[in-house]
N, C-alpha and C positions, 0 to 999 in steps of 0.2 A: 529485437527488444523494443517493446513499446514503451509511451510516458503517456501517465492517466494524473491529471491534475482533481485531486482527491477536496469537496468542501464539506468541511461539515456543517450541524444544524448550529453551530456556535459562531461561524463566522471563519475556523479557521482553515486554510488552504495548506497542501503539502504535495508532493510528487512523488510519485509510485512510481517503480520502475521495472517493468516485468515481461518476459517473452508468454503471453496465455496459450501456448500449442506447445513447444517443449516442458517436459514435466519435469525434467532434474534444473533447469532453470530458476535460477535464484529470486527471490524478490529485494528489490531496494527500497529505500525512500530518502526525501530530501526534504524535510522538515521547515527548510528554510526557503526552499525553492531557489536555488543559485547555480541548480545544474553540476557543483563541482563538489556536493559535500554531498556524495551518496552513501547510505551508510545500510550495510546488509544485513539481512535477519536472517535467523537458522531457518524460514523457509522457502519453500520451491514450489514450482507451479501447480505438483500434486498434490502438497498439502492444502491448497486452497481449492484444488475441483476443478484448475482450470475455469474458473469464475472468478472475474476480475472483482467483484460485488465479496466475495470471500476472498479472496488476497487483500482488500482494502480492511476487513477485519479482523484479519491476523495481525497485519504491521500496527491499527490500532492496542490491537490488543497488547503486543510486543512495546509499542511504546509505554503503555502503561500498566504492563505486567507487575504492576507494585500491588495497583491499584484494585485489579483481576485476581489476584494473587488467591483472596480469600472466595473466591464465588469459582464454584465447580464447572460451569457453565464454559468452555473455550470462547464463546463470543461474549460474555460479560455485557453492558452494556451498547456495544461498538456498533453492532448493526443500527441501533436506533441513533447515532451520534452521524451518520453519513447523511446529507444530503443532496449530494451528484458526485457522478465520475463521469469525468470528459477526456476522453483520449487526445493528448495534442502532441504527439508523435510528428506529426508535418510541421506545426510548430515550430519542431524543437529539431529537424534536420540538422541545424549545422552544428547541435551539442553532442561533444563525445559521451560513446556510453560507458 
C-alpha cells in the first residue's frame, strides 16, 4: 500500500492511499493529512486503471460528488484541479496503514 501526497492548483494538499498493482485494492484518503483518519471510497484500484493520476480523480470526484452530481462527465472538473502527486510512501514507513 502506497501514500501519494495529492496538491492541487488551489493550494490544497490531502493523502491518497492506494496499492496501483492489486485491482480489488481499495482507495483511501486523508483530507487532513494526520495519517490516522483514513476514510474509504467505494473505489478500487481498477476503477481508476491502475493510474495513480485517475485514482486521484475519483477520490476528488467522490469528495465532491454533490458538486459532480449534475455533469455527466465521471471526471467533472477534477483532472484540471490536480497539480502534483508525490509518492511519499518512505516518508511515511513508520505510519500504520
Amino acid at each position: 500500500m502506497a501514500i501519494y501526497k495529492v496538491t492541487e492548483t488551489n493550494g490544497d494538499t490531502w493523502l491518497l492511499q492506494a496499492d496501483m498493482v492489486r485491482a480489488e485494492a481499495p482507495i483511501s484518503y486523508d483530507y487532513h493529512q494526520e495519517g490516522d483518519g483514513w476514510i474509504s471510497t467505494p473505489f478500487q484500484t481498477a476503477n481508476a486503471r491502475h493510474e495513480i493520476g485517475l485514482a486521484a480523480q475519483l477520490v476528488l470526484h467522490y469528495i465532491d460528488r454533490e458538486s459532480c452530481a449534475e455533469d455527466d462527465d465521471m471526471e467533472c472538473d477534477c483532472a484540471d484541479r490536480i497539480k502534483s502527486i508525490d509518492d511519499i510512501s518512505s516518508e511515511d514507513e513508520g505510519r500504520p496503514e
